[in-house]
Backbone as JSON Lines, residues from 0, in Angstrom:
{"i":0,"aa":"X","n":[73.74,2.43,-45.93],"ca":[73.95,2.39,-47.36],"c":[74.92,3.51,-47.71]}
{"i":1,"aa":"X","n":[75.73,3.32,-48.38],"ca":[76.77,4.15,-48.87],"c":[76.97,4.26,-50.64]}
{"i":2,"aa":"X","n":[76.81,5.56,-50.52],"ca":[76.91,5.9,-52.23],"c":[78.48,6.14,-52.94]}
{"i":3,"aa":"X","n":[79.49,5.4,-53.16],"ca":[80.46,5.17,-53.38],"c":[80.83,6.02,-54.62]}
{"i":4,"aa":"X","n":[79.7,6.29,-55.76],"ca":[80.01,6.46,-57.1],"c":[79.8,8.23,-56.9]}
{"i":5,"aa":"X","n":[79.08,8.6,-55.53],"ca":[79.28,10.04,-55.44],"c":[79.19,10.36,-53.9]}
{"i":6,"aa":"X","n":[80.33,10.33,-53.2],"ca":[80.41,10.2,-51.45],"c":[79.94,11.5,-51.32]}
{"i":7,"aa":"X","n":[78.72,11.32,-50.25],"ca":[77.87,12.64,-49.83],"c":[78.04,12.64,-48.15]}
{"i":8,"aa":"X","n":[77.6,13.64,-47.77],"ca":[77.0,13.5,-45.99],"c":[75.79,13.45,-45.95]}
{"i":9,"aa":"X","n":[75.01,13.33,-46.89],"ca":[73.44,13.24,-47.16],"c":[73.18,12.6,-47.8]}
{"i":10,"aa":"X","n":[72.27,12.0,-47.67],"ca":[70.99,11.33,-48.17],"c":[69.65,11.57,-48.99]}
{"i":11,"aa":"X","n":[69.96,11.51,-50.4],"ca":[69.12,12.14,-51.27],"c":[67.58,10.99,-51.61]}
{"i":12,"aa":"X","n":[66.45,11.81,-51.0],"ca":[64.97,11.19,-51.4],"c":[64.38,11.82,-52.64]}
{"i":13,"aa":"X","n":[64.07,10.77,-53.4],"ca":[62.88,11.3,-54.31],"c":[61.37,10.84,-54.1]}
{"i":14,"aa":"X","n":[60.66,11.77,-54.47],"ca":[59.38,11.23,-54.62],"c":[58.46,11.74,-55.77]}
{"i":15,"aa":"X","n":[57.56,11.15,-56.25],"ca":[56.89,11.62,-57.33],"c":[55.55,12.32,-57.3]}
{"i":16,"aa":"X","n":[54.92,12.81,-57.62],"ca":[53.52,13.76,-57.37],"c":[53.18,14.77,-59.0]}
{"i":17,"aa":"X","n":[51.47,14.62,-59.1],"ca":[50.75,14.59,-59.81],"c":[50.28,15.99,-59.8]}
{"i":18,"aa":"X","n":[49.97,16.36,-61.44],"ca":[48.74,17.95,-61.0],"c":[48.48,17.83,-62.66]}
{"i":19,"aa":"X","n":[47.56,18.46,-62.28],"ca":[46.81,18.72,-63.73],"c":[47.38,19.53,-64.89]}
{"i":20,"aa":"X","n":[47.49,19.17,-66.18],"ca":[48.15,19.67,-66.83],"c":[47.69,21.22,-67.4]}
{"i":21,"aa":"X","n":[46.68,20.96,-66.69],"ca":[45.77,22.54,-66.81],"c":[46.49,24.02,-66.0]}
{"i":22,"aa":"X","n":[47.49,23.04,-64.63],"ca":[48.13,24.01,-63.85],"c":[49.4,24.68,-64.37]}
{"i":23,"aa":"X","n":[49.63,25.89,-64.25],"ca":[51.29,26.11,-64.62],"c":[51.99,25.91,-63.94]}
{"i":24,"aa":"X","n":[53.03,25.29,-64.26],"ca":[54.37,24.43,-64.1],"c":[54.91,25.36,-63.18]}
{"i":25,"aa":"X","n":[55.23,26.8,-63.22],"ca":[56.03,27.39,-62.46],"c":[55.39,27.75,-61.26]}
{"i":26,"aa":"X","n":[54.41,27.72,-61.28],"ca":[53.41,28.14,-59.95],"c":[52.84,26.81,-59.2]}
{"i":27,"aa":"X","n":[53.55,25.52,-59.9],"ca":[53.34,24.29,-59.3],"c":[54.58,24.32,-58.55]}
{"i":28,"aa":"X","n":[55.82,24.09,-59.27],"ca":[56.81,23.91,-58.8],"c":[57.11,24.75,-57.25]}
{"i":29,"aa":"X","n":[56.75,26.11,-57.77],"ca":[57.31,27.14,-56.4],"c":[55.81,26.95,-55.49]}
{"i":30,"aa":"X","n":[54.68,25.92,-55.07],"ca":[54.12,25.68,-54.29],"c":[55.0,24.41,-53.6]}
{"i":31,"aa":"X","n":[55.57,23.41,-54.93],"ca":[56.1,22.51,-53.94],"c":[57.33,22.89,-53.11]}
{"i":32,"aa":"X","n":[58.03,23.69,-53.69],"ca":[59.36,24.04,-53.64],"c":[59.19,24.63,-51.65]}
{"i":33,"aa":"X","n":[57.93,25.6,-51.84],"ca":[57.63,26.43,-50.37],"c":[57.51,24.93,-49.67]}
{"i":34,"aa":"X","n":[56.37,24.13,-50.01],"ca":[56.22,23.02,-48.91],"c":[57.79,22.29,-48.46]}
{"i":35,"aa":"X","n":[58.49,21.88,-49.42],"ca":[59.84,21.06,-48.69],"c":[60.58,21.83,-47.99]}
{"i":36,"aa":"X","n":[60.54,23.19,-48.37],"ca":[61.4,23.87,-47.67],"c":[60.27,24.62,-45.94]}
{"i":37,"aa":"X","n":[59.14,24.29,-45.93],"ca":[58.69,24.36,-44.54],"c":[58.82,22.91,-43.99]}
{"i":38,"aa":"X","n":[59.04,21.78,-44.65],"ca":[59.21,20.27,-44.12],"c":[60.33,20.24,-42.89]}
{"i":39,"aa":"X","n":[60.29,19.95,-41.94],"ca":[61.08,19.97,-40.49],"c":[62.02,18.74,-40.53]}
{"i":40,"aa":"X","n":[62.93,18.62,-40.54],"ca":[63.88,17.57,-40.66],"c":[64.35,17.3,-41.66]}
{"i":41,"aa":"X","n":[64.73,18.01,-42.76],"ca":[65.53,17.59,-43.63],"c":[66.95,18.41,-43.46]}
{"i":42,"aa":"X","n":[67.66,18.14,-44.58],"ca":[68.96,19.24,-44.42],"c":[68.98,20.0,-45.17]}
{"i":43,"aa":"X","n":[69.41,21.56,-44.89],"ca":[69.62,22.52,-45.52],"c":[70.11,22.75,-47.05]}
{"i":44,"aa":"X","n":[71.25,22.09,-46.38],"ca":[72.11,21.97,-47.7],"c":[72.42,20.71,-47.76]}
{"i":45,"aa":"X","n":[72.66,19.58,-49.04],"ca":[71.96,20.91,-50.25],"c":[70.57,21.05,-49.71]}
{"i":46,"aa":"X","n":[69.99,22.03,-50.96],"ca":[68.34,22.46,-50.64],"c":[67.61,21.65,-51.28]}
{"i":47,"aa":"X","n":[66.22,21.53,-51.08],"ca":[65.32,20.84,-51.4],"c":[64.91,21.2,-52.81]}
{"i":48,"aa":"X","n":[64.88,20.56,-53.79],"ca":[64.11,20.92,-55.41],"c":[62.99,20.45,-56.25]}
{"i":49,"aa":"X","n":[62.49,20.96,-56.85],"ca":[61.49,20.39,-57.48],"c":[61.55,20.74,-58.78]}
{"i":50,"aa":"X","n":[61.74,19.28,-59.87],"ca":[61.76,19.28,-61.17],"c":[60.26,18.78,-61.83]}
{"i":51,"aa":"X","n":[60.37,19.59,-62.85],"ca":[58.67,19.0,-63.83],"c":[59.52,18.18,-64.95]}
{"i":52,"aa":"X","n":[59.02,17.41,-64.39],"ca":[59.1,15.65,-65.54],"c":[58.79,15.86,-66.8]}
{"i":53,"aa":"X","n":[57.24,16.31,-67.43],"ca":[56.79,16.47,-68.28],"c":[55.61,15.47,-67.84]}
{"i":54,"aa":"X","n":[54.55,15.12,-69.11],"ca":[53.26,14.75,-68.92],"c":[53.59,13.41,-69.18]}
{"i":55,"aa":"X","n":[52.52,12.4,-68.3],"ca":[52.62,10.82,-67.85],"c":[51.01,10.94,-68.02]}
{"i":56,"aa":"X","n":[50.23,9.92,-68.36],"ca":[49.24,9.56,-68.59],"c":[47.99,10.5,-68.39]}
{"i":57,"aa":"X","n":[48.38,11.29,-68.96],"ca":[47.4,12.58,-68.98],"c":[47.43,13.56,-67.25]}
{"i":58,"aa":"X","n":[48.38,13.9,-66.87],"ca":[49.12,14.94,-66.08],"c":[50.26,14.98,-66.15]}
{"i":59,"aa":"X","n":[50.76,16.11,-64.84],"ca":[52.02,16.66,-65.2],"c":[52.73,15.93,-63.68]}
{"i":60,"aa":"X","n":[53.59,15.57,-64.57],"ca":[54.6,14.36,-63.47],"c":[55.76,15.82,-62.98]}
{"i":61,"aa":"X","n":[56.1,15.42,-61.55],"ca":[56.79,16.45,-60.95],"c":[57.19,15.52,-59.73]}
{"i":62,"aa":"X","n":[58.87,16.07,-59.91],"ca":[59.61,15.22,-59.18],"c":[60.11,15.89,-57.87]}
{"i":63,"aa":"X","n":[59.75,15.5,-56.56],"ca":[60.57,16.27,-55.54],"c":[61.52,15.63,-54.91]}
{"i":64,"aa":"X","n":[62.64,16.24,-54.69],"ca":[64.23,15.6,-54.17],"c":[64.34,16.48,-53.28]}
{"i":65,"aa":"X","n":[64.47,15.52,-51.88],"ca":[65.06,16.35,-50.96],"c":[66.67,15.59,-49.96]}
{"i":66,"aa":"X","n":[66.56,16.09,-49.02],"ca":[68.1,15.21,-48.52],"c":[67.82,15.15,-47.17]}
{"i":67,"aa":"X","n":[68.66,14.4,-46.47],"ca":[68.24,14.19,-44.94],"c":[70.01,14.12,-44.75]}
{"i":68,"aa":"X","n":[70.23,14.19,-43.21],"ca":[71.69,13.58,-42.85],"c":[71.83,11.96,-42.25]}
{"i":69,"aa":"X","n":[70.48,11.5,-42.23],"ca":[70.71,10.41,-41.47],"c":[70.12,8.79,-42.29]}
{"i":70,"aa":"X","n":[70.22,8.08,-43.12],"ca":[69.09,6.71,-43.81],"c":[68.21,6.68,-42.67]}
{"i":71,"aa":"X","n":[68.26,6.73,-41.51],"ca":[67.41,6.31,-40.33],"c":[66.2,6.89,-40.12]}
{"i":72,"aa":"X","n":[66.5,8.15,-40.62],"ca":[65.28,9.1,-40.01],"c":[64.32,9.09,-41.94]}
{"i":73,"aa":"X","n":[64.57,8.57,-42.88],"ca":[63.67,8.48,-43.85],"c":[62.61,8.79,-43.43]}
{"i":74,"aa":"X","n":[61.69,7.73,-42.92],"ca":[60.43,7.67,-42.69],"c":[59.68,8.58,-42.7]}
{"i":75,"aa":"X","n":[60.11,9.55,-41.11],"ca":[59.86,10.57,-40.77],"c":[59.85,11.64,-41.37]}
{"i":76,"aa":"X","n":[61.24,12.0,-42.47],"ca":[61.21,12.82,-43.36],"c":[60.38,13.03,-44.33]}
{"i":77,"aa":"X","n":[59.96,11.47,-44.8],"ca":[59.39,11.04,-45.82],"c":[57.77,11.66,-45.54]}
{"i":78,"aa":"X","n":[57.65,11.58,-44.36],"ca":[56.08,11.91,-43.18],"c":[55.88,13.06,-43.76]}
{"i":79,"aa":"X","n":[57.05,13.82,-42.7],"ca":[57.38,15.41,-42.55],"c":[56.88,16.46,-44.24]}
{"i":80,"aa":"X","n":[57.63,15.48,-45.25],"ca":[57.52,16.11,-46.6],"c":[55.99,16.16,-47.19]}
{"i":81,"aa":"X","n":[55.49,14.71,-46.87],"ca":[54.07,14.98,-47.21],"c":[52.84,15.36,-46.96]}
{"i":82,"aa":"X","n":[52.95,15.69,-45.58],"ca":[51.92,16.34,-44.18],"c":[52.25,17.98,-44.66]}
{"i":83,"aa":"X","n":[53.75,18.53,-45.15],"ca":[54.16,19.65,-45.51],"c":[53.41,20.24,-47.05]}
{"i":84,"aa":"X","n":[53.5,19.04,-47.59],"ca":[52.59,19.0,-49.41],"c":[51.27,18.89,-49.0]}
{"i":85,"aa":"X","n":[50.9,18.11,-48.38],"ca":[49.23,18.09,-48.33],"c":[48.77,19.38,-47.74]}
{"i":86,"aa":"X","n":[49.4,19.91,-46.99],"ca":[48.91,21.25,-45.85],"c":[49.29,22.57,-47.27]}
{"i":87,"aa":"X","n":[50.27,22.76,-47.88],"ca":[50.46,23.29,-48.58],"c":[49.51,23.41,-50.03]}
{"i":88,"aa":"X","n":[49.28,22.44,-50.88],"ca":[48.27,22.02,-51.96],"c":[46.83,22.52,-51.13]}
{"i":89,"aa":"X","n":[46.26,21.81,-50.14],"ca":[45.21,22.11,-49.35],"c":[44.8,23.74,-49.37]}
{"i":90,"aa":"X","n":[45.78,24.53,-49.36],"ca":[45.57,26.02,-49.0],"c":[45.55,26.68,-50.4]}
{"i":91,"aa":"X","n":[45.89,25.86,-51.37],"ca":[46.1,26.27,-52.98],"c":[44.94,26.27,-53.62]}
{"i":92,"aa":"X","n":[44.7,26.44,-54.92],"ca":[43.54,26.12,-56.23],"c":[43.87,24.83,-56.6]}
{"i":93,"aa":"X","n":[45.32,24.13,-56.34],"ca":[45.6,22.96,-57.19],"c":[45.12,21.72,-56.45]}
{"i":94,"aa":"X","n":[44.93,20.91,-56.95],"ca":[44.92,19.85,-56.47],"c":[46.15,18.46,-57.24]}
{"i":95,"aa":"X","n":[46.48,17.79,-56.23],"ca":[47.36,16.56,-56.22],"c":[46.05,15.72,-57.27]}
{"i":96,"aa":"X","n":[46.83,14.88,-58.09],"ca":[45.98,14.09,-58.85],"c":[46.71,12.68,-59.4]}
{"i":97,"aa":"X","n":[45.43,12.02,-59.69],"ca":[46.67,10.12,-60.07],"c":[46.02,10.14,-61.29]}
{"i":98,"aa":"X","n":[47.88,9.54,-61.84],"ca":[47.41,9.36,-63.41],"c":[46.51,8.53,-63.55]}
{"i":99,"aa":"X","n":[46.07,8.81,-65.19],"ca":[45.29,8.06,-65.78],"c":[45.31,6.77,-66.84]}
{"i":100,"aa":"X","n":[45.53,5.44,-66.81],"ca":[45.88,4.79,-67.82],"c":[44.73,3.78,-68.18]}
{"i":101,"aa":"X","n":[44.59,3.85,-69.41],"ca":[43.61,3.31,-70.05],"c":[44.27,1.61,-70.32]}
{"i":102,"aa":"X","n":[44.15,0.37,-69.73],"ca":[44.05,-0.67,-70.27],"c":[42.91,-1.34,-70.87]}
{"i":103,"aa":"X","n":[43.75,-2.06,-71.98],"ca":[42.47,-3.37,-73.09],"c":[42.75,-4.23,-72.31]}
{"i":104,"aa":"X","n":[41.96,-5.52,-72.43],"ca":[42.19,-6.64,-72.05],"c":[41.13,-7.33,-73.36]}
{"i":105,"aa":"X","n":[42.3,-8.54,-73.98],"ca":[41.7,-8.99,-75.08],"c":[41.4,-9.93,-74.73]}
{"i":106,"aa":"X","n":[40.39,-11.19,-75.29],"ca":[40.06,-12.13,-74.94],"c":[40.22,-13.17,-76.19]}
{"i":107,"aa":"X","n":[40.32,-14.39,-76.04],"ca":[40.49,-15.22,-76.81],"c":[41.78,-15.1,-77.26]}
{"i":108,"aa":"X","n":[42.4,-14.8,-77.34],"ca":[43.72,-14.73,-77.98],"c":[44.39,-16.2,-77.91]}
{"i":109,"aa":"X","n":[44.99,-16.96,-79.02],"ca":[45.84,-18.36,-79.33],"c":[46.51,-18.3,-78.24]}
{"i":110,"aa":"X","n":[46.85,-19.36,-77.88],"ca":[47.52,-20.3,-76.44],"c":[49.31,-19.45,-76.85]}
{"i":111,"aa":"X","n":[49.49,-19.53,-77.78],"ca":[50.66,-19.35,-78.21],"c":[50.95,-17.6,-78.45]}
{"i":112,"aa":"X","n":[50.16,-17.0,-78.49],"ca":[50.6,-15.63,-78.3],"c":[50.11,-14.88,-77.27]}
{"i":113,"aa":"X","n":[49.43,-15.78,-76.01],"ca":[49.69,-15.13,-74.58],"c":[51.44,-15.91,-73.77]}
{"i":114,"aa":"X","n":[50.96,-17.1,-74.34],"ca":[52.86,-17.28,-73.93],"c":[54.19,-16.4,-74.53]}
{"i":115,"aa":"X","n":[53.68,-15.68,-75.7],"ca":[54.81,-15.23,-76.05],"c":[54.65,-13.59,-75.37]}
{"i":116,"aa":"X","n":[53.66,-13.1,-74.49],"ca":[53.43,-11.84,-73.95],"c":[53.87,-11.95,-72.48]}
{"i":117,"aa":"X","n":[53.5,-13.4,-72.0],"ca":[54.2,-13.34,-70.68],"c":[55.68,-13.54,-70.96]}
{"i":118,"aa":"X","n":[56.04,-14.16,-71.6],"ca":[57.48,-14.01,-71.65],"c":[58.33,-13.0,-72.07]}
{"i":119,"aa":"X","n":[57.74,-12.14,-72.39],"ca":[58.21,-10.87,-72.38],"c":[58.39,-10.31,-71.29]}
């Protein structure tokens, strides 16, 4: 795969990850920030980052981007990054957490305004 609209020698991953909005942001971030940067197989440069999203269904959404040199070796990286987060969080106060979303489910509703919801 080739990124045409910005030619790199790397290969930029994102992934997404959860914490309580109870935790501070800056002492989240520089836990993840230590884990990608002990993660074994990525590339140096650029460096690995971690942005706070802001809050998603009652936590704090936090984005980690890292880079590899190769599409091939994803997987592994992909491994490498989260065996690096879990070992890292594990040794912390914080814990990794999944949002929360509250669905209704209505019942009875006219023939004619569940067709007009799936068709949306």
């Amino acid at each position: 795969v080739k990124n045409f609209s910005f030619p790199n020698h790397v290969v930029r991953i994102g992934e997404r990850i959860f914490f309580s909005q109870d935790d501070d942001v800056a002492v989240v971030q520089a836990l993840l920030d230590r884990a990608l940067t002990a993660a074994p197989g990525l590339a140096v440069l650029p460096p690995p980052n971690v942005l706070y999203r802001g809050t998603l269904d009652g936590v704090s959404e936090f984005a980690m981007r890292y880079y590899i040199a190769d599409y091939k070796d994803k997987d592994s990286a992909t491994e490498s990054v989260w065996r690096s987060v879990i070992d890292h969080v594990k040794r912390s106060p914080h814990r990794i957490i999944t949002p929360r979303r509250q669905i209704e489910l209505i019942q009875d509703l006219p023939a004619d305004a569940v067709a007009a919801f799936v068709r949306k």
